[in-house]
C-alpha positions in Angstrom: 89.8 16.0 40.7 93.7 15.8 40.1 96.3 16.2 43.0 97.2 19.2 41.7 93.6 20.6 41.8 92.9 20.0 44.8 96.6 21.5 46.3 94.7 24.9 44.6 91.5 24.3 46.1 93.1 23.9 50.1 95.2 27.0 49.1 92.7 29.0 48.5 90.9 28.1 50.8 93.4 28.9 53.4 94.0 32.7 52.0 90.4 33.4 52.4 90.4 31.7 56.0 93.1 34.5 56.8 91.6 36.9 55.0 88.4 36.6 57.3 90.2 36.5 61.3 92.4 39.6 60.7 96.1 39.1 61.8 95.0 41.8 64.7 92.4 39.3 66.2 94.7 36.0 66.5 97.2 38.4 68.2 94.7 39.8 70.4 93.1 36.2 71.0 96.5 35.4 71.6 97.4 38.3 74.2 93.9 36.8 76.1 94.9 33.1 76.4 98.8 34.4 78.3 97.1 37.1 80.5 94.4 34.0 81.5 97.7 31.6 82.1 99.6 34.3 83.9 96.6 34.8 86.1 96.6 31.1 86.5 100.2 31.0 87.4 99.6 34.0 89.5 96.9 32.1 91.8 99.2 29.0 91.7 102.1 30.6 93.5 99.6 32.2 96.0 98.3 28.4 96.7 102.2 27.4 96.5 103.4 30.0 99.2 100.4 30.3 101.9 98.8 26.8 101.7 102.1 25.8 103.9 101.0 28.0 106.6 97.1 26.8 106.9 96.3 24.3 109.7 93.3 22.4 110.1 91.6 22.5 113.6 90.0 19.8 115.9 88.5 21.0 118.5 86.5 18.3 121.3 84.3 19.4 123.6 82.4 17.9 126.3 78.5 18.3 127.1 76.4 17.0 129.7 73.4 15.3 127.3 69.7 15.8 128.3 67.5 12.9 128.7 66.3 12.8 125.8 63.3 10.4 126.4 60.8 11.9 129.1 59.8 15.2 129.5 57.0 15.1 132.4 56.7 12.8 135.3 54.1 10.2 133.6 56.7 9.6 131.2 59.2 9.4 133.7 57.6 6.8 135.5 56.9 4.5 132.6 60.1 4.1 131.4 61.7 3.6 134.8 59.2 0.5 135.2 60.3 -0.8 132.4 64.0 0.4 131.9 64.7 1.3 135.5 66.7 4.5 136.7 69.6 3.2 134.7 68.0 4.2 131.6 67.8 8.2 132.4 71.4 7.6 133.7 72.9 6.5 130.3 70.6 8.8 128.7 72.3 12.0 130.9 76.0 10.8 130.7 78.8 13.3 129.1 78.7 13.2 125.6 82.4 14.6 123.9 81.1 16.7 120.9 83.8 17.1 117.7 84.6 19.7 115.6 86.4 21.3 113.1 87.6 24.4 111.5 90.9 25.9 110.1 93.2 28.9 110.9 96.5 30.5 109.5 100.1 30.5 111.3 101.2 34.1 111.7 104.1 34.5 113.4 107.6 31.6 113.1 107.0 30.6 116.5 103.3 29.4 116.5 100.7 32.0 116.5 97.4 31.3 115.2 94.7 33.6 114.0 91.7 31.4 113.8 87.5 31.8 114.9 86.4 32.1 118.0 82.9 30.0 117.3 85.8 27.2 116.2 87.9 27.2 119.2 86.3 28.9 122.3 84.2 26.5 123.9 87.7 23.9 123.4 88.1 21.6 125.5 90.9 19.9 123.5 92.4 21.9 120.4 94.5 19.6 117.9 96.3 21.1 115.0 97.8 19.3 112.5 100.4 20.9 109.7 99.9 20.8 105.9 103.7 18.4 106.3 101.9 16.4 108.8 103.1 17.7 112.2 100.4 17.3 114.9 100.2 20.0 117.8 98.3 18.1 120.5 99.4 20.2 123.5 97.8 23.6 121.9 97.2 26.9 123.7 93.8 29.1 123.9 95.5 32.6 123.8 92.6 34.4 124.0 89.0 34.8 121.9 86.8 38.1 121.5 83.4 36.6 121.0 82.4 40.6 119.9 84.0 40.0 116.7 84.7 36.3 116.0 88.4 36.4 116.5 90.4 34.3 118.2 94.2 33.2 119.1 96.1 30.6 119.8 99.5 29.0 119.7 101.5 25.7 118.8 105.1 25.7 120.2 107.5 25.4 117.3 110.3 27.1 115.6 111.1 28.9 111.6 107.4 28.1 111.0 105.8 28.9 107.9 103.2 31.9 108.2 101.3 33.6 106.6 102.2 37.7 105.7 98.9 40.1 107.0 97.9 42.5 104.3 96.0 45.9 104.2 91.9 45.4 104.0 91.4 49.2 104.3 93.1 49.6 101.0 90.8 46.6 99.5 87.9 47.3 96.8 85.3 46.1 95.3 85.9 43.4 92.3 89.3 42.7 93.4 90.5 38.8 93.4 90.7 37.3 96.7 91.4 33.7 97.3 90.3 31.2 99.9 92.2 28.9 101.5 90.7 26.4 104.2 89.4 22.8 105.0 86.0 22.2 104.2 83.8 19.4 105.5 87.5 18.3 106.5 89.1 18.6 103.1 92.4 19.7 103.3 94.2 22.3 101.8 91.2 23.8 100.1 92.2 26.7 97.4 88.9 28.8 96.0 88.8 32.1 93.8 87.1 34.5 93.7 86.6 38.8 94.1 85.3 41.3 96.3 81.4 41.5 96.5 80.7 43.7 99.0 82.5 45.6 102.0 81.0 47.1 105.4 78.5 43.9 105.6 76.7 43.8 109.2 74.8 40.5 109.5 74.2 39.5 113.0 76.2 36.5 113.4 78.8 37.7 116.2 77.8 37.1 119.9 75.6 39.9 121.6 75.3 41.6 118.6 79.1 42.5 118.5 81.3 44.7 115.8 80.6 43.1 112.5 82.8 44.7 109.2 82.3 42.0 107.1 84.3 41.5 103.8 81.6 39.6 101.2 83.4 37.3 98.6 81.9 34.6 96.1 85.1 32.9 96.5 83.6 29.4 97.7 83.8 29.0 101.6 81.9 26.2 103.2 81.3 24.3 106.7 84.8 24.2 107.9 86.7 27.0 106.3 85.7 29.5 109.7 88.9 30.3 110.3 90.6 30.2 107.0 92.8 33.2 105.8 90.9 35.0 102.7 94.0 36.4 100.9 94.9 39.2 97.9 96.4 38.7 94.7 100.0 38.9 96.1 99.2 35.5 99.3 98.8 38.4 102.0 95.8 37.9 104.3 93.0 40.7 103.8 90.3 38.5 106.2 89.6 35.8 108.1 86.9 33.2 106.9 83.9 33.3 109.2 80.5 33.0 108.0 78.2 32.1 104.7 74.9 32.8 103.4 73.1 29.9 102.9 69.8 28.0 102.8 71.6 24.4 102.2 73.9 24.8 104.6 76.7 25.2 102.0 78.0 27.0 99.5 75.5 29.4 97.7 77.4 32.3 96.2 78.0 34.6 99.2 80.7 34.4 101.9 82.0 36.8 104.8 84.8 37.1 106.4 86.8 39.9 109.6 89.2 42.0 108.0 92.7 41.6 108.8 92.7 45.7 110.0 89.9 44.8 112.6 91.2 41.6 113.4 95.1 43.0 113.9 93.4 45.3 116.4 91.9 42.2 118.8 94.5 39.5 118.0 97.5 42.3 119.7 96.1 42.3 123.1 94.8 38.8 123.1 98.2 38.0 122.4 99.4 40.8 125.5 96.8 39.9 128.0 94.3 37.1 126.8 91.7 39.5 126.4 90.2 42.6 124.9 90.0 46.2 126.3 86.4 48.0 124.8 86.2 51.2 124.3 83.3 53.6 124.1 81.6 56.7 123.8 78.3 56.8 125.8 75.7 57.0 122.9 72.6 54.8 121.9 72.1 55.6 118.0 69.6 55.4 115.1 69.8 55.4 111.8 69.3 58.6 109.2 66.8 57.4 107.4 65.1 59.5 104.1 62.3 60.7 106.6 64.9 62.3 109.4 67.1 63.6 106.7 64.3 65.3 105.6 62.5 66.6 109.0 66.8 68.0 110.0 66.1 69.5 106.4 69.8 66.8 105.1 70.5 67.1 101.4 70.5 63.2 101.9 70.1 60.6 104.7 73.4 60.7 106.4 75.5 60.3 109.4 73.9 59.0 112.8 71.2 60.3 115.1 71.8 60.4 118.6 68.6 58.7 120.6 69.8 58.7 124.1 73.1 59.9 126.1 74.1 57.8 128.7 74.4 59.8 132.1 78.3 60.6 133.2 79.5 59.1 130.4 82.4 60.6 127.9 79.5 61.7 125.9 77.7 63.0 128.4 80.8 64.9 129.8 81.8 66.5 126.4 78.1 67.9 125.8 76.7 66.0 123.3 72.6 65.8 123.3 69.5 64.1 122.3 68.8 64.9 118.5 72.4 65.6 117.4 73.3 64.4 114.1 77.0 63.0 113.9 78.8 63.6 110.2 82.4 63.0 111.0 84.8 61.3 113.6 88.0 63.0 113.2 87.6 64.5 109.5 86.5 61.3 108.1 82.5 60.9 106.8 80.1 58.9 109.0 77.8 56.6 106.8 75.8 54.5 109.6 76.0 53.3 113.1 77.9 50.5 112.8 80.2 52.3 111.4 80.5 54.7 114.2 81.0 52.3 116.3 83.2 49.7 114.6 85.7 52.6 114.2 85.2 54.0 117.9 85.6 50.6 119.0 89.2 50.2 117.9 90.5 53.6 119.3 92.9 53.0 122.3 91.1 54.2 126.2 91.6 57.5 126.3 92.0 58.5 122.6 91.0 62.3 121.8 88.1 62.3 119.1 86.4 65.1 117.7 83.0 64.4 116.5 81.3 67.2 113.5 77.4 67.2 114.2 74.3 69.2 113.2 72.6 70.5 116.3 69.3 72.5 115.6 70.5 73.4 111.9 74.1 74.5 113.2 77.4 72.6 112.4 80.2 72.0 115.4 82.6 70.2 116.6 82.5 68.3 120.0 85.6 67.3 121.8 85.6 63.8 123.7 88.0 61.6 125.0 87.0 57.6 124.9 86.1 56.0 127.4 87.2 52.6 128.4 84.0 50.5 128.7 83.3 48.6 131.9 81.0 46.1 132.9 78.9 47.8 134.2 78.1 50.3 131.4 78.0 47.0 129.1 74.3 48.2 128.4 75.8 51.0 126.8 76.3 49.3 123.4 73.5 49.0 120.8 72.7 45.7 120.6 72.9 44.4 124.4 69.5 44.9 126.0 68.2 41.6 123.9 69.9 39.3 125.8 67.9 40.0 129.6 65.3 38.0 127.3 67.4 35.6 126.2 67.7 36.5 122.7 69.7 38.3 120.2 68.4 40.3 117.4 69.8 42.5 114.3 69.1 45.0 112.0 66.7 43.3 109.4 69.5 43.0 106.3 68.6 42.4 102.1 70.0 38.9 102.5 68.1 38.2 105.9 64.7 40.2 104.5 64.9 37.3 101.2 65.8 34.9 103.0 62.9 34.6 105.7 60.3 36.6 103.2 60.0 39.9 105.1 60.2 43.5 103.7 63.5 45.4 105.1 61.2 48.5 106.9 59.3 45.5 108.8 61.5 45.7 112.1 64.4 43.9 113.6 65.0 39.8 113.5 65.9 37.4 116.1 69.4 35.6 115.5 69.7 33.3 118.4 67.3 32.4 121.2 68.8 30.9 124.5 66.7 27.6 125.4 66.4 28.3 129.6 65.2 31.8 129.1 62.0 34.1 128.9 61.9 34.3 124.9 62.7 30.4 124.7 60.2 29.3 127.3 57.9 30.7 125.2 59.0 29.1 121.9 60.2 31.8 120.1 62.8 30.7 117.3 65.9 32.3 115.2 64.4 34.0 112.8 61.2 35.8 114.2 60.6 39.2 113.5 60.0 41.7 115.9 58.0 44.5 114.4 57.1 46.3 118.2 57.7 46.9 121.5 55.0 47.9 123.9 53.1 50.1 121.6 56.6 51.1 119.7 57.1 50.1 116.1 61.2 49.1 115.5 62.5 49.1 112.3 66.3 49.0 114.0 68.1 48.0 116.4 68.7 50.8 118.1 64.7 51.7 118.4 64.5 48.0 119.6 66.6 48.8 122.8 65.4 52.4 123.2 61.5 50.7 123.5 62.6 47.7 125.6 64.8 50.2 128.2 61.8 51.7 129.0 60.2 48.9 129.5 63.2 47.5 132.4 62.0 50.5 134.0 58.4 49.9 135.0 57.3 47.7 138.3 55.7 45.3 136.4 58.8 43.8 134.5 56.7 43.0 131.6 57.2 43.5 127.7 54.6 43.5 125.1 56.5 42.2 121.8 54.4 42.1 118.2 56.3 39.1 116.8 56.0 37.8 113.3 57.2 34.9 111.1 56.2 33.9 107.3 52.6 32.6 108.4 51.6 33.8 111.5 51.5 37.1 113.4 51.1 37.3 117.0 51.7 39.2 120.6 54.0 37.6 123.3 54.1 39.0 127.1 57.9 38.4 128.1 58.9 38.8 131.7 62.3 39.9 132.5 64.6 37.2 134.1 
């Protein structure tokens, strides 16, 4: 084939080539490929402008070690004849423990919004800079174990922060990006979007207020503290937990957001500590069989179990067996939420509550109450811990992960070693379908049942306990 011939073949060719991808579709295709590279861009400048403004954590803490190598006095005895005392001694000296997080500078002068499982058992908090500068001589502020927040503070001037956004305004499928160090690596940037808002998954201490924001946007060991950010750098949450059976990343992440956490970190930053709030209520759930029996088009709002004697409450009127809709005009979807919202109301905030009482619809007046120690018991989740545990409402993620159905009952986070439920071996995890002859399904049943039981002379509670292979009954006496 000539030159010339082939020249006619190509060019043909090339007109039917055309003639097949519309001149429609390479501009579309070409309209895709700038809105991916300005999305790029757009996640660049975030990294750019916040990354600055994200510290890495060292905390060092230290623990008194347990000997390690006897446990009853035969034991004892042989190795002392063959080690001597000194042994035990080494084996008992102060141990200094290290760890590390991150946290985000928000204010030019040195405040730091930060976990409080990463810094509040500190003995020594170092924070070094993304341009280097090490803080060694860093301040505790204050921490609020109830919801994982914590504060505190390098002394320096013009610092770079980082701007606090608006997670009420948040939804689902949005980008967020993550920003933290990971198993110590620096300056960490991950993407992701919104899974999930409103998670509650029993990872706060004594069962605190849990809001969580759930991202995919990676977050591993080492992130807690992180700022998880919006499209345009401003923080919409702080970085605090993942779900995970590896003990990294596996697809699901949570973290405060900055609405809940603005309320704590205010008066940690005033007084070092938080002020609670409350309104003198245990709660249960409205579940499809109450939302039928108080003849609800659908399971709503919260049922009050108990009403705690002289308490705001009490004084306002409300009863046993009301049903809660609103607080202040705005729909009440569970108990957490309830309380997560009541919980950030100033003392002596003016609420009015809409309830179903016997079929009827009111409005009850009541004025918060600030919430002493004493009254501590008042909260949901409390009444665990005179066993030495805590426990939550059994979640999807938490029903998968240990193999339990979700209507089973209520699952132990955390056991305390030198208590009544960890004397008796019980471990993170178990699930406690009863109480004394009560079946729990949530939390609030879980106290109602063991209250009753504080009561009684002999101190005792009968627990029906389960894990993936066994099931069995365990007699707990109250410390």
């Amino acid at each position: 084939m000539d030159h010339k011939r082939l020249r006619t073949v190509a060019m043909g060719a090339l007109i039917l080539a055309v003639s097949l991808c519309p001149t429609a579709t390479i501009a579309r295709n070409g309209d895709n490929i700038t809105a991916m590279r300005e999305t790029s861009r757009a996640f660049s400048a975030v990294a750019k402008k916040v990354v600055p403004a994200v510290v890495s954590i060292r905390v060092e803490n230290t623990v008194q070690a347990e000997a390690r190598y006897h446990s009853s006095p035969q034991e004892e005895d042989f190795f002392e004849r063959f080690f001597g005392r000194r042994y035990q001694r080494r084996s008992q000296e102060p141990q200094t423990q290290i760890g590390q997080g991150s946290g985000f500078i928000i204010s030019t002068d040195g405040y730091i919004l930060t976990n409080n499982h990463v810094v509040g058992k500190a003995d020594k908090i170092i924070v070094t800079l993304h341009d280097g500068r090490k803080f060694e001589n860093v301040k505790l502020v204050g921490t609020d174990p109830d919801t994982e927040v914590a504060v505190i503070k390098i002394d320096g001037d013009n610092l770079p922060m980082v701007e606090l956004g608006d997670s009420d305004k948040l939804e689902i499928g949005e980008w967020v990006i993550a920003v933290g160090n990971p198993f110590g690596l620096s300056e960490t940037v991950t993407v992701g979007v919104v899974s999930a808002k409103g998670r509650t998954v029993g990872i706060t201490e004594r069962g605190g207020y849990e809001d969580f924001i759930q991202t995919d946007a990676a977050i591993n060991p080492g992130n807690s503290g992180g700022p998880l950010l919006d499209i345009d750098g401003k923080a919409i949450g702080i970085n605090t937990a993942i779900f995970s059976q590896s003990g990294g990343y596996m697809g699901i992440g949570f973290a405060i957001p900055i609405g809940m956490a603005t309320k704590v970190k205010d008066p940690l930053i005033k007084s070092g500590k938080v002020t609670r709030v409350f309104l003198g209520i245990r709660m249960d759930e409205v579940d499809h069989d109450a939302a039928e029996f108080f003849n609800l088009d659908r399971p709503q709002g919260v049922l009050v179990a108990d009403v705690i004697k002289d308490s705001p409450a009490g004084r306002a009127g409300l009863k046993k067996r009301d049903i809660i809709l609103e607080l202040d005009g705005r729909v009440v979807d569970n108990l957490y939420q309830l309380r997560n919202s009541i919980s950030l109301m100033e003392p002596g905030t003016r609420a009015v509550l809409a309830i179903i009482r016997d079929g009827k619809k009111m409005d009850i007046k009541v004025k918060i109450g600030t919430l002493k120690e004493e009254v501590v018991a008042a909260r949901v989740p409390g009444r665990a811990e005179k066993l030495g545990m805590r426990v939550a409402d059994l979640t999807d993620e938490m029903a998968q992960r240990f193999g339990y159905d979700v209507e089973e009952g209520v699952i132990i986070t955390e056991v305390e070693s030198d208590s009544p439920a960890g004397r008796a071996g019980i471990l993170p995890g178990t699930l406690i379908a009863s109480v004394n002859s009560d079946d729990v399904t949530t939390v609030a049943q879980f106290n109602a049942a063991l209250g009753a039981s504080e009561v009684t002379e002999s101190g005792k509670v009968l627990l029906l306990l389960r894990n993936d292979e066994y099931i069995w009954y365990e007699v707990l006496h109250f410390d």
